[in-house]
N, C-alpha and C positions, 0 to 999 in steps of 0.2 A: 401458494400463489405469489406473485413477484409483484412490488411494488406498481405503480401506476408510474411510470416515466413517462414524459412526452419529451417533444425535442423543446428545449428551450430555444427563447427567442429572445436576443442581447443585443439592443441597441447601444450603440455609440458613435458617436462622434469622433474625427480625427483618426489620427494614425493609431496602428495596433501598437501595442507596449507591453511589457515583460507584467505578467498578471500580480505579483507578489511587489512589480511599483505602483502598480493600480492601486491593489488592494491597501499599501501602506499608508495612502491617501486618509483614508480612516482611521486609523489608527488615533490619531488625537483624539476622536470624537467618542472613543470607547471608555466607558467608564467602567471602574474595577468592579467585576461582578462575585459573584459568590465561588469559593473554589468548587470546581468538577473535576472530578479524578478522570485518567485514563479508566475507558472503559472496555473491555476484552468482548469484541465485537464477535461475535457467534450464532447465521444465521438466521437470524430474526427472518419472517417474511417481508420479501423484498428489498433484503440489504445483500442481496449477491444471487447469481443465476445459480441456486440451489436446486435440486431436482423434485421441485414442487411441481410441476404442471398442474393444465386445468383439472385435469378428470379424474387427477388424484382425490381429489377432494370428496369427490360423493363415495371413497369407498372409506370401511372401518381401518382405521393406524392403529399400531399396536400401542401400547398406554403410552400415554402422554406425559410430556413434562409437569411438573408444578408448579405454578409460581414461586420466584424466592419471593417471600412477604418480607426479608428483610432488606430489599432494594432502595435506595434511597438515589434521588438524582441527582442531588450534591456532592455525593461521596464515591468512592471510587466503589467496583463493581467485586462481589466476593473473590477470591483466586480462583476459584472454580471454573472453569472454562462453559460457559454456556452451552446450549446448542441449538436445535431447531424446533419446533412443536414436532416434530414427528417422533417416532421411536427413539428411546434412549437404548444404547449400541450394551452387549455385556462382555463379562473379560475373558474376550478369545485366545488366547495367548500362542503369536506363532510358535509354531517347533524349531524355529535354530534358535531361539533361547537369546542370548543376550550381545549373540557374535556381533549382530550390526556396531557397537560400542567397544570391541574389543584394540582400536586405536587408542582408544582415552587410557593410558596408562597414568592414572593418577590416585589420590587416597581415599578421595572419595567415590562413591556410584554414582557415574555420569547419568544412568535413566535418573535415578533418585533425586540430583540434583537439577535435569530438566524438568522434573514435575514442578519441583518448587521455584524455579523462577519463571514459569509458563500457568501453571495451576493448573494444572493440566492431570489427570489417573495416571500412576506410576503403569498401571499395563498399556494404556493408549499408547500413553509415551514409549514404551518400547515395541508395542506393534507398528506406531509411525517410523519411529526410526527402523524397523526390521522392512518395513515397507520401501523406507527408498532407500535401501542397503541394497534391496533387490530392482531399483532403477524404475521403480514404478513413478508415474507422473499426477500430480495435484489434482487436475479433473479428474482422473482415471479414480486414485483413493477416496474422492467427495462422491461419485454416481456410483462405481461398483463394489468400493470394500467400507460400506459404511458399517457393518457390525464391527469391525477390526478399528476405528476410527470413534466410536460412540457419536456419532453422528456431526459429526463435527465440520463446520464449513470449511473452507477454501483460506479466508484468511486466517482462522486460529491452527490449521495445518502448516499454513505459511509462518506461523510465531513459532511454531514448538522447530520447524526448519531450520529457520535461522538462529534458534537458540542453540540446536545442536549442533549448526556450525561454529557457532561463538567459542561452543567448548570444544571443539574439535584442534581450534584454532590456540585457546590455552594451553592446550593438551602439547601442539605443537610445538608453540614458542617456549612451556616451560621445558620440552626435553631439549629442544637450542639452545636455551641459556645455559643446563647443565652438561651440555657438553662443550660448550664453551670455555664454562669455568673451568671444566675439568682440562680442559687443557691448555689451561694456564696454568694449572696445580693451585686451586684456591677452594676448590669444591669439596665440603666438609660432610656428612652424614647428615648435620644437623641444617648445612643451608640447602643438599638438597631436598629436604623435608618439606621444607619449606615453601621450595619450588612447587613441589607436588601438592601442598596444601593450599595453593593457591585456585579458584577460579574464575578470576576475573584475567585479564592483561594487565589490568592497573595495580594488583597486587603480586602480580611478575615485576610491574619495573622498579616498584618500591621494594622488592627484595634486590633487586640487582644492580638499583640505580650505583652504591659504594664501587661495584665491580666493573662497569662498563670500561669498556677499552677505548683510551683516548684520553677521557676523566684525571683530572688527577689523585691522586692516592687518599685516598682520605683518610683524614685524622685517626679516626680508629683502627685502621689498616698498620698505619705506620706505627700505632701503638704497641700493637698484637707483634708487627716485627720485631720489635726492640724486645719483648718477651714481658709485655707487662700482662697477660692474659689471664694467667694464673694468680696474680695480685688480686686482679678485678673478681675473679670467682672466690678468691678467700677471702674477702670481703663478703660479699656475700652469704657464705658458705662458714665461716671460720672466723670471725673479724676480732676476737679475742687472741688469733696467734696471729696477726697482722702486725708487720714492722714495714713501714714503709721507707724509712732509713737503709733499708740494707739492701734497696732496690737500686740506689744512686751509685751511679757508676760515671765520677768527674769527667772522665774523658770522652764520655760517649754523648752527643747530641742525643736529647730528648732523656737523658736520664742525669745528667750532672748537675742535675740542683731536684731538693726537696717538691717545688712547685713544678717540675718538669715531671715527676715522676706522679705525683697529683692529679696533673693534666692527662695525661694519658692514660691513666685508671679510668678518669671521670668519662674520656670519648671513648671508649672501651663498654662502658657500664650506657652513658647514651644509647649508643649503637644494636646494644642488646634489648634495653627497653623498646626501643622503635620497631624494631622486628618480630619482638613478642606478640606470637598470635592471638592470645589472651588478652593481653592488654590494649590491643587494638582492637578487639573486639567489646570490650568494657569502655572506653571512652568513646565507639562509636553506638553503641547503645546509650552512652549518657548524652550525647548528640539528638537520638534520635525523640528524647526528652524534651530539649532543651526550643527553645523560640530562634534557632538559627535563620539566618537572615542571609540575603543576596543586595550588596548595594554595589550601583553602578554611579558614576562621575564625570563628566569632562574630562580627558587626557589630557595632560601634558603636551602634549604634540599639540593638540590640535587649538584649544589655548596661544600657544605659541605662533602658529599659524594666523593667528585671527588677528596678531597687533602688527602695523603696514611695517615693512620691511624696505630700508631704503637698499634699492642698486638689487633688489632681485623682485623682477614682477615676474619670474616664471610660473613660482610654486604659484598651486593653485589653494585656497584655503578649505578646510574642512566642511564638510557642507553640515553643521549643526544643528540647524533647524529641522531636519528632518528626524532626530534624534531627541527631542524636546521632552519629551516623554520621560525619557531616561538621564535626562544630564545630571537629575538627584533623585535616584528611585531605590528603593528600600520594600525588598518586600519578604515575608517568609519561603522557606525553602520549599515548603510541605504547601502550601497558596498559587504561589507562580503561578499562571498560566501559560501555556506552551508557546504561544505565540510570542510573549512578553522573552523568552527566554530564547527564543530563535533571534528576535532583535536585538536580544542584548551582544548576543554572540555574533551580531555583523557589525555593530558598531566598534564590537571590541578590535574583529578583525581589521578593520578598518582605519585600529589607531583614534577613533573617535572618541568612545569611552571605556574608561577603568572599570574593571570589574572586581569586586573582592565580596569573598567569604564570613562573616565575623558568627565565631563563636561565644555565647556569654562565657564571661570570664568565670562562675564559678562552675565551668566544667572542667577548666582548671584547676582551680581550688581541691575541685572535689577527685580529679586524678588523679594531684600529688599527693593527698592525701591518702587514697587506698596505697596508690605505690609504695609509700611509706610506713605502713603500717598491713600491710595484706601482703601485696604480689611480689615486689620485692623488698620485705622485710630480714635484716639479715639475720640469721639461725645461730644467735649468740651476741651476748656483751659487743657493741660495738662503742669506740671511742668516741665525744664529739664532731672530733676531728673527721673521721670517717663519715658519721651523719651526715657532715656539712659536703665531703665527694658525694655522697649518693644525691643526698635532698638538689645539689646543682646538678647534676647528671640527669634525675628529671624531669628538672624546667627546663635544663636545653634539650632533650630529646622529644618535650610538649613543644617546644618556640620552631624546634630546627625543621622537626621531621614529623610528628605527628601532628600537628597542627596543620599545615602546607599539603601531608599525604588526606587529610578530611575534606582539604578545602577543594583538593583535585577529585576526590572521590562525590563529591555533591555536585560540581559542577559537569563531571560526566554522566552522570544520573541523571541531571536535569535536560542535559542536550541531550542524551540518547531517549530518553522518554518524550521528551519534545519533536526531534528525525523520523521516532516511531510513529507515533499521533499525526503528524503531517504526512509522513508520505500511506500511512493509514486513510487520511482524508484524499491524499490523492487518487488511492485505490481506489476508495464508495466511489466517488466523482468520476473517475474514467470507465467505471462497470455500469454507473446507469446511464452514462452519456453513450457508451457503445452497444447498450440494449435497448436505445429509444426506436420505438415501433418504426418499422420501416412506411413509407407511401408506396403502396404498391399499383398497379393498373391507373396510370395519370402519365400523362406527356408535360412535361417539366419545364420550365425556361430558368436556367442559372443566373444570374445576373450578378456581377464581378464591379460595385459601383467606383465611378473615379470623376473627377471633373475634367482637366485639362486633356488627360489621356481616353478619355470616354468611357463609358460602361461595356465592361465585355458582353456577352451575350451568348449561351451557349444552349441549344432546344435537343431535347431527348427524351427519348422513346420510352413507354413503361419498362421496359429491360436496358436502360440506362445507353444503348445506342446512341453517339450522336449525328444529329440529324439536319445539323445545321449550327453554324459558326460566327458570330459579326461582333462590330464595333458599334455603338449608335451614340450620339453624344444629347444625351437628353437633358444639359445645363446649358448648353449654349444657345444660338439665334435661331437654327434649326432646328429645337424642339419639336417641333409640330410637324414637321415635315420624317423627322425620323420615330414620332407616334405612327402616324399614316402607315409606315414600313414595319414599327412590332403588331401594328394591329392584320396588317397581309399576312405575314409569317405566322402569327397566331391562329388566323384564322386556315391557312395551309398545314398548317401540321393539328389542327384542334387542340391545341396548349391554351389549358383554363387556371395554370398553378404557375405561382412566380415567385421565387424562390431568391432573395437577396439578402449578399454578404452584409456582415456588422463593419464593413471597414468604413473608411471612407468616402465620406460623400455618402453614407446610407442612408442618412435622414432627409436629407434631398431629394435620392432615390427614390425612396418608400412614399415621398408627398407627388412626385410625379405621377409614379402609379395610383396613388390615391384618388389625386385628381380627374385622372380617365376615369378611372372605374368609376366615381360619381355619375361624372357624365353619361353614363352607360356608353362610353364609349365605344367599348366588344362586343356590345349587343347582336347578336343573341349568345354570344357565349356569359357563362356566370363565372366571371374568373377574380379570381382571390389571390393574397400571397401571403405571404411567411418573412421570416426575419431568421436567418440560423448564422451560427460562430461561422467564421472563416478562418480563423487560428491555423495557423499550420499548412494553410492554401500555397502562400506563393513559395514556398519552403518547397512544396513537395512538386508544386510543377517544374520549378525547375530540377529536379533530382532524376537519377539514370531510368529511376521506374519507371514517371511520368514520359520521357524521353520515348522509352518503350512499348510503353502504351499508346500516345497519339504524337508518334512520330513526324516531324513536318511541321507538328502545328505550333503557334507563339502560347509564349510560357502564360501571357496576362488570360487568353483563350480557355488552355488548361484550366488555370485558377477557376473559372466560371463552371466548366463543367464540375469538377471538385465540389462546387460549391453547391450546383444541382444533384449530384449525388450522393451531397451526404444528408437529402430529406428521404431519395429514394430508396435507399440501402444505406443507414448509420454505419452500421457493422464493417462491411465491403468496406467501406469506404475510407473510414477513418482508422483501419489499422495499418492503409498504406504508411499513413504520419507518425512518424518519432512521437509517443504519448506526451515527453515535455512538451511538446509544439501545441501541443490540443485546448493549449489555453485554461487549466483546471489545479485547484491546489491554491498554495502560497510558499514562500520561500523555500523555491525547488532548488535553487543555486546554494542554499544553506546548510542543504541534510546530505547524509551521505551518498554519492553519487553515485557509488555501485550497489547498495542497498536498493534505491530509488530504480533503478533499472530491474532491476529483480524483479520489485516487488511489481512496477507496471509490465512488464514484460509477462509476468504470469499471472497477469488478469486480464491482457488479450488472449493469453492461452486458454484460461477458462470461459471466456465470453464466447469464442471462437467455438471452440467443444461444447459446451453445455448446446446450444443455438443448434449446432451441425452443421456440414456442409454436403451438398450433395459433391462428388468427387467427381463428376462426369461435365460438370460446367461451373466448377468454381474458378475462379484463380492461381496461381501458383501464390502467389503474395498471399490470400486466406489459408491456400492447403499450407504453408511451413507453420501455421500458427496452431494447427492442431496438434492436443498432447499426442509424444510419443514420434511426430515429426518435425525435419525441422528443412534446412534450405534445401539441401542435398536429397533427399527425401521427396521433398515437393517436385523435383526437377524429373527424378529417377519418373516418379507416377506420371507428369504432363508426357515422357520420351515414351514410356509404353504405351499412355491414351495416344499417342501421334504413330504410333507403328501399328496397332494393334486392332485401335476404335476405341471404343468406350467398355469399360466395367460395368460386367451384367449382374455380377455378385462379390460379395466383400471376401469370402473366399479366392480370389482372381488378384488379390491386394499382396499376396503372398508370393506369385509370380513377378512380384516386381523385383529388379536387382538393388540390394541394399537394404530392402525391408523387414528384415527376421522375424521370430517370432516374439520377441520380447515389444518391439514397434508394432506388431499388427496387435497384441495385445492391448498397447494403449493406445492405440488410435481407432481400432473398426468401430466400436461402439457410438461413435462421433463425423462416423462416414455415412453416409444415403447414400442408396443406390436408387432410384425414381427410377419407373418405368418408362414413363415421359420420356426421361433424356436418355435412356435406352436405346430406343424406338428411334429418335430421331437423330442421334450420331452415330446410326449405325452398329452393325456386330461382330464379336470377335470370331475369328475364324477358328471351328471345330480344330483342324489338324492343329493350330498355333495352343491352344489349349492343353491338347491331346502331350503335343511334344516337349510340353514344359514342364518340367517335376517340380514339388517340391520336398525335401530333405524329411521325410515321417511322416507324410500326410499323403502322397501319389500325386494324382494330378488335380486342377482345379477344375470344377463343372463348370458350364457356359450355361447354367438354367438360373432364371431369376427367382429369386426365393425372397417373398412378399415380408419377410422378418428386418432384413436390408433398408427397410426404411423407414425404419422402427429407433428409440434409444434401447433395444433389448440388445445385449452384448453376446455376440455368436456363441461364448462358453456358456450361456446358458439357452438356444437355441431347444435344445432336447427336453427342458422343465417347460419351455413355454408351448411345446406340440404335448408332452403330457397334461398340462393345466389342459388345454383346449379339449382332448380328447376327455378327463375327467367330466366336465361343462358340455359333451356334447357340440361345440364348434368346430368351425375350421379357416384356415387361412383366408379363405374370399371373403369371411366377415367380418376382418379389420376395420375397425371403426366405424361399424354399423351400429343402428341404437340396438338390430335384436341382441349381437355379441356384448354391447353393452351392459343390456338388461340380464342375460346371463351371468353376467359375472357377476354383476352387483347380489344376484340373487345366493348366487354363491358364497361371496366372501360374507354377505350378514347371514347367512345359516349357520353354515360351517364356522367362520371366524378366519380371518388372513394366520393366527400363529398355526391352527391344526391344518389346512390345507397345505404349510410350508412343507410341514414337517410330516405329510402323508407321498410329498412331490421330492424328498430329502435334501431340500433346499431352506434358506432362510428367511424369514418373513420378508426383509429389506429387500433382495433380492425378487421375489413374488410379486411384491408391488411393484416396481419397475415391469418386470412384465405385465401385470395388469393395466399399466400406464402406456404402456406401449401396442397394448393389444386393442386398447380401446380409444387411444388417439385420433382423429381423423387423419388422411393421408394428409402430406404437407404441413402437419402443424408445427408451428414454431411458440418457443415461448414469449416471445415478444410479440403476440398476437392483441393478449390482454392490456399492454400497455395504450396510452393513450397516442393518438398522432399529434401532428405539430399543429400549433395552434396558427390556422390560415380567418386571416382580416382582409378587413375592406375599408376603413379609417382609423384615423390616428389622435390623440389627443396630445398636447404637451407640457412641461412643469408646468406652467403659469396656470392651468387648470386644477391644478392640486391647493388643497388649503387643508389645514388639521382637522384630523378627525374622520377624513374622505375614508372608507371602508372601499378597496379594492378586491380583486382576486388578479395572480399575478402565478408566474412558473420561476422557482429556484435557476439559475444559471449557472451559478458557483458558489463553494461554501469555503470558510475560512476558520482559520482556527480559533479565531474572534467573535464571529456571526456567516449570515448567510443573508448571497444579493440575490434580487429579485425581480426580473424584468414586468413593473406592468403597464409597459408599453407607451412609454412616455419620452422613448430615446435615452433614460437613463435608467441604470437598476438603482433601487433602492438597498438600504442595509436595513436587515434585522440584527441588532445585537444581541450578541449569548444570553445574554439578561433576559431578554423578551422568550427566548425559547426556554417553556417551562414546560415543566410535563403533564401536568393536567391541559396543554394545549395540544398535546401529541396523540396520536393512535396508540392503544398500549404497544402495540407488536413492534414501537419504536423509542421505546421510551430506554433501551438498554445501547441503544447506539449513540455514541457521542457525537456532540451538535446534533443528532437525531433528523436532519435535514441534507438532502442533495439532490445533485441537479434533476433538472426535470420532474420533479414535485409541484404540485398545484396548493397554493396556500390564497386562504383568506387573510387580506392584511388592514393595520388602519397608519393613516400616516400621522407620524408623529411629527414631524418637523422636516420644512421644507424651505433648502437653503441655497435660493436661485441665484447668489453671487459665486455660492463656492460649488455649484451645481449637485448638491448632495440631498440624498431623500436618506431621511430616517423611519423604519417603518417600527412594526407592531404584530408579532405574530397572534392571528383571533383563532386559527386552528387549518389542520389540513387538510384538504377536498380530496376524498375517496369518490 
C-alpha cells in the first residue's frame, strides 16, 4: 500500500524564488546533528508507486523479508540493497550470460565490481544489466520482471543504471587515453595496465595526468629521456652495483653534474611511487583510519573585495554573510552532512570560500616508513647516499602527488555522495507530489492571486473544462462589488471549491475568502478552499504547449487554470512542467545537471505508468511519458485515434506506425482501454482493421477484451483465463466481491507458490493477475491517498507560542530538515535532529530524512521567530 500523500498546502508571502534561496535562509539556524549516512532507499511502503495495490493485501505473499535487526538510524544502511515486504526475487539468471557487459574491456568483472559499489547480488546485477542490454524500460522491470530484479524498486534499479554507466564510461575514456598514448609512442605494457586497472575517471586522470597533451613535460619524463630509467631500477633492484658517477655525461643537460644525475633518478623513483597501485591503495586505507577533516575559509578574493577600493565602484563585493556558517568550518570527512557539502562547494565556486583537505601528518610518518622499509625497500646493500635519493623521492611523491591525488579523491566522494542524496530527495519529493490524490467530481474556481493586476480567475468543470475566464480585483475599492460577481458565477456554475495559488498576494487572498465565507456569504452553497504550490505556473503558461492548449487566451488566465488543475488531476497536470520548476528539493543548480534530469525524468515515467492511462482520452503530453513511449510515439497513436476512432483493444496499439514490438512490450501494460471511452468516441471500422497487418501476429481484432483495463500485461493474458477457468470464473466478474471471495479462497487453500507453478507461471507474476482480476474497474492507486486539505479559516504567527501542539502537511524536504505548512502563511522547519526514529512508522524508518511532501505529521512548536518570520517545530509522530 502506498504512503498517505495529500496535496500540500504552502503559504507565502511575496514573489516566488529559487527554493534552495529559500531554503538556505535556515541554514544558520541548524545546528550539527548526529551523522546519518546515505541510506540505499528500496521500496519501503509508500516511498514509490511500487505495485502494492489495495487488494493485494488480503491475499497470502510469498515469504517475507526479515528484519535487518542490525539497522541503526545513525549509521549508514548495510550494502545490501533492500527491497519491498513482498517476495524476495531468486537467482534467475538470463541465458546470454554476460554479453550485456562485453564493452567494458578491462581487468576487472564489470558485474562483480557493480555489486560492490551498488550492494547490490552479483546475479541481479547481471540480469539488470542483461535487461536493459535488451532496451527494456524501469517501470516495465519493477511491475513485470520482478523475479529477475529480487524485487527491487524503481530507484535502486535506477543506482545500479547509473553505476553501470559510470563504468561504461571508464571503460571508455580508459581505451581513449590508451590510444592516445599510443600514438604518441609513450604507451608502455605497464602504463597500459594501469589504465585497465583503473575504475573510477579520477584514477584515469591521475595515471595520465604526466601525459596529457598541451602539459608540459614532466620532470620524470625528461628524466626517463635522458636514459636515467635503468639507474632508478638498479637502485631499487641492485643498489650494491650502482655508480652514479658514470651516469654523468658534462655535456649533456640534465646529466653534467653529480646532483643533475641525482635529480632525475629521484623524479624517476617519485613518479613510480605515485602510480603504484599498491601503494595507493595502502595510504588510502591508512586515510580511511585516520580523523581526516574538510576545512573551509574566507578566500582571498573575496577578503580583498570587502576593503573600499578607491576609483572602482563597479566590482560588486562578495556577499559573505550568507556563507557565515563556513568562513571557519572544520568538520570530519566520514560526519559531513550533505547538505553542508553542497554549500561548501557553491561558496568554493563562487570564489567565496577555500576549501582544503588536511590529512594527520602521521599518515605520513607511517607511509614513508613502510615505503622504506616494505614496498620499496631496495633488494641489496644500498649506500647512504642512495637511502637519502629514495627516502626524498618519497616525501616528494606523498607532497607532490599522493597527497593532492587523496585530497581530489575525498572531495569527489563527498560531492557525488551529496548530488546523489539530493537529487535522491528530489526524486521522493516529485513522486509523492505527482501521486497526490486527484479531486475528482467538483467544479473548481483557480484563482491566480495578484494586487495591482488583479486575481485571475478561472471555473472548471469536473473533467477540468473550462467554463469560464475573468479578472476580479478583490484588493481594491471595488471589493464588494466584484464579491457580488464571484458569488453569481458561483452560484451559475455550482462551484463549492476555491483553489488559490501560494504566490502573491495569497495571504490577502485567502482572508478575502475567509471573510465571505464567515459571512455565509454563498449561502446555500458550503464552499471551502485550499492553498496548492503554484511553482512552475507562469513558466508554463507561457510555453508552446499551453499556447496549444488554450489558444487565444492571456498567459496570467492560463496560470489560473493550471492552478485549478493541479487539485483536480496532480498527475495531468504537473508533468506538463519542467520537474525543476515544481518548486521541490534544494540545491538543484549545484548537482549534476544531466544526472538531475534523468533521474526526474524517469520518475514521471514511472508515476505516469504505474497510475496508467487510459489511451482513448488522455493527452499526448501524458501519453510520451509512458515507458516504452516517447514524443514521436505519442503523436503516431493521437494520428491513428484521429483517422481511425478510438482503440477498442491494446492489441490495435500494434497497428500504429512506429510502434514495434519491443514498444508495445513496454508500454501495453500501462495503457487502459475503458469501455466508457470506447462507446463514446466512437468505432473502428471492421475493413480499416481487417486491412492492416501486423508483421507475425495477422491482423488486429476490433473486440474489447475486459483484461485491457486491467495492470495484467497482454503476455500473460492466457495464465490469467487459465487462473479463472481453475476458480471457476469468468471475465464479467472483474472486480466483483463473488470473483474476489473466489480467489481469496483459492490462494489460502492451495498457497499463491503451488497455484503458480500448476498455471507454469511465477508467483510474482500470479499475484499481478490476482491484483488485476480483482481490482474494481477504474481503480487508481492514488485512490488511497488523502485529498487536499480544504478550509474555511485561517490563523496566523502571532497565535503560535511554544509548546503549541499542531497537525500540519510536509511541503518540502531538505537535506537539513523538513517544512511544514500548518497554516499560518509560513511553513515551519523540522530539523534532522528532531526526526528520530522511534517518532516514525517502522516502514520508514530505512528512508533518509524519512519524511516528504504531503505527509501529515503531528508537530510542537519550538520557537517562534516573528522578526525573522521563522517557525521552528518538533516532530511528535506521523498521522496515518
Amino acid at each position: 500500500m502506498l504512503d498517505e500523500i495529500k496535496l500540500d498546502s504552502c503559504y507565502r508571502t511575496g514573489n516566488q524564488r529559487d527554493d534552495s534561496e529559500e531554503l538556505e535562509e535556515w541554514l544558520p539556524n541548524i545546528n550539527e546533528g548526529k551523522t546519518k549516512g546515505r541510506y540505499f532507499h528500496c521500496a519501503v511502503p509508500g516511498d514509490m508507486p511500487h505495485e502494492c495495490p489495495s487488494s493485494s493485501q488480503h491475499f497470502p505473499k510469498v515469504k517475507k523479508e526479515e528484519p535487518d535487526d542490525s539497522f541503526t538510524f545513525d549509521e549508514p544502511a548495510q550494502k545490501k540493497q533492500r527491497t519491498t515486504n513482498a517476495a524476495q526475487g531468486r537467482p534467475i539468471k538470463l541465458k546470454s550470460g554476460n554479453s550485456c557487459v562485453e564493452d567494458i574491456e578491462m581487468n576487472w568483472d564489470p558485474i562483480q565490481v557493480l555489486a560492490e559499489k551498488t550492494g547490490v547480488e552479483q546475479w541481479v546485477c547481471a540480469n539488470i544489466a542483461q535487461l536493459f542490454q535488451e532496451e527494456n524500460t524501469i517501470p516495465f522491470m519493477v511491475r513485470y520482471r520482478k523475479e529477475l530484479i529480487n524485487h527491487m524498486d524503481a530507484d535502486a534499479v535506477r543506482d545500479v543504471q547509473l553505476t553501470l554507466e559510470e563504468l561504461r564510461s571508464v571503460a571508455k575514456k580508459s581505451k581513449s587515453v590508451s590510444q592516445t598514448l599510443k600514438k604518441e609512442g609513450v604507451l608502455t605494457s605497464e602504463l597500459e595496465m594501469a589504465l585497465k586497472n583503473c575504475t573510477t575517471a579520477g584514477d584515469i586522470d591521475h595515471v595520465y595526468a604526466p601525459y596529457k597533451k598541451g602539459s608540459k613535460l614532466s620532470k620524470a619524463r625528461r628524466a626517463k629521456e635522458l636514459g636515467l630509467e635503468p639507474v632508478a631500477l638498479t637502485l631499487l633492484q641492485a643498489p650494491q652495483t650502482l655508480d652514479l658517477h658514470s651516469s654523468i655525461q658534462p655535456n649533456t643537460k640534465g646529466l653534467s653534474t653529480l646532483d643533475e644525475v641525482t635529480t632525475g633518478v629521484q623524479e624517476i623513483l617519485t613518479d613510480m611511487i605515485a602510480k603504484d597501485k599498491e601503494t595507493l591503495t595502502h595510504v588510502q586505507s591508512w586515510c580511511d583510519r585516520s580523523a581526516v577533516t574538510i576545512h573551509s575559509s574566507v578566500s582571498k578574493t573575496a577578503l580583498k573585495e570587502q576593503q573600499p577600493q578607491q576609483g572602482n565602484q563597479k566590482s560588486k563585493p562578495k556577499d559573505i554573510a550568507k556563507f557565515s556558517l563556513y568562513t571557519d568550518f572544520t568538520c570530519d570527512v566520514q560526519r559531513i552532512q550533505h547538505y553542508q557539502t553542497l554549500a561548501i562547494n557553491r561558496g568554493e565556486n563562487l570564489k567565496i570560500l577555500t576549501v582544503k583537505v588536511n590529512v594527520p601528518d602521521w599518515v605520513k610518518n607511517d607511509f614513508c616508513r613502510w615505503c622504506i622499509n616494505v614496498r620499496w625497500r631496495p633488494q641489496g646493500f644500498a649506500q647512504p647516499e642512495l637511502m637519502t635519493i629514495l627516502k626524498n623521492a618519497i616525501e616528494d611523491s606523498y607532497r607532490r602527488f599522493i597527497l593532492p591525488f587523496l585530497s581530489r579523491g575525498y572531495r569527489t566522494k563527498l560531492t557525488t555522495s551529496a548530488e546523489k542524496e539530493s537529487i535522491a530527495m528530489f526524486v521522493r519529493n516529485l513522486r509523492q507530489r505527482l501521486l497526490m490524490c486527484p479531486v475528482r467530481g467538483r467544479v473548481i474556481m483557480g484563482v491566480d492571486p495578484g494586487f495591482h493586476h488583479g486575481c485571475k480567475i478561472a471555473i472548471l468543470s469536473p473533467t477540468s473544462q473550462i467554463l469560464h475566464t475573468d479578472v476580479a480585483y478583490l484588493h481594491g475599492p471595488a471589493k464588494h462589488k466584484e464579491a457580488e460577481n464571484l458569488r453569481h458565477l458561483m452560484f451559475k456554475h455550482s462551484c463549492q471549491t476555491i483553489v488559490i495559488g501560494n504566490g502573491k498576494a495569497c495571504r490577502e487572498t485567502e482572508a478575502f475568502f475567509t471573510d465571505l465565507i464567515k459571512q455565509r456569504f454563498f449561502k446555500p452553497l458550503d464552499v471551502s478552499y485550499c492553498i496548492t504550490d503554484e511553482a512552475g505556473a507562469s513558466i508554463y503558461s507561457v510555453s508552446p504547449e499551453a499556447v496549444k492548449e488554450m489558444p487565444g487566451m492571456d498567459p496570467n488566465l492560463r496560470s489560473a487554470v493550471s492552478i485549478g488543475r493541479r487539485v483536480q488531476d496532480p498527475l495531468a497536470e504537473l508533468i506538463k512542467i519542467d520537474p525543476k520548476h515544481i518548486g521541490i528539493g534544494t540545491y538543484q543548480h549545484d548537482v549534476s545537471q544531466s544526472l538531475l534530469r534523468a533521474a526526474l525524468d524517469g520518475v514521471v515515467q514511472e508515476c505516469v505508468s504505474f497510475v496508467g492511462v487510459d489511451i482513448n482520452i488522455c493527452s499526448e503530453t501524458l501519453m510520451r511519458h509512458i515507458a516504452g513511449l516517447n514524443a514521436g510515439r505519442a503523436r503516431s497513436i493521437m494520428e491513428w485515434k484521429e483517422k481511425n476512432g478510438p482503440f477498442l483493444n491494446r492489441e490495435q496499439l500494434k497497428l500504429v506506425k512506429g510502434l514495434g514490438p519491443k514498444s508495445f512490450q513496454q508500454c501495453a501494460g500501462f495503457i487502459r482501454i475503458n469501455p466508457e471511452t470506447t462507446h463514446n468516441t466512437g468505432k473502428l471500422d471492421n475493413s480499416t482493421a481487417e486491412k492492416k497487418k501486423v508483421k507475425g501476429s495477422g491482423s488486429a481484432s476490433n473486440q474489447f477484451n475486459p483484461l485491457d483495463q486491467t495492470c495484467i500485461h497482454p503476455e500473460s493474458y492466457s495464465i490469467a483465463l487459465r487462473f479463472l477457468s481453475q476458480i471457476g470464473g469468468n471475465l464479467d466478474q472483474m472486480g466483483s466481491a463473488v470473483l474476489r471471495q473466489s480467489i481469496e479462497s483459492s490462494v489460502k487453500s492451495r498457497g499463491l507458490d503451488v497455484l503458480a507453478k500448476s498455471l507454469d507461471t511465477t508467483p510474482e507474476t500470479l499475484q499481478l493477475i490476482v491484483d488485476g482480476l480483482t481490482q474494481p474497474p477504474g481503480f487508481d492507486i492514488r485512490q488511497d491517498f488523502e485529498q487536499a486539505d480544504f478550509k474555511r479559516e485561517i490563523v496566523s504567527m502571532s497565535d503560535l507560542h511554544d509548546g503549541m501542539v499542531l497537525t500540519g502537511r510536509v511541503t518540502n524536504t531538505a537535506l537539513f530538515g523538513a517544512f511544514v505548512d500548518i497554516g499560518v502563511g509560513r511553513s515551519g522547519l523540522i530539523p534532522k535532529r528532531f526526526i528520530t526514529p522511534d517518532k516514525l512508522p517502522v516502514d520508514q524508518r530505512r528512508r533518509s530524512l524519512a519524511l516528504g511532501p504531503g505527509e501529515r505529521v503531528e508537530v510542537r512548536v519550538m520557537n517562534v521567530d516573528l522578526q525573522r518570520n521563522r517557525i521552528t517545530l518538533d516532530l511528535i509522530r506521523v498521522l496515518r
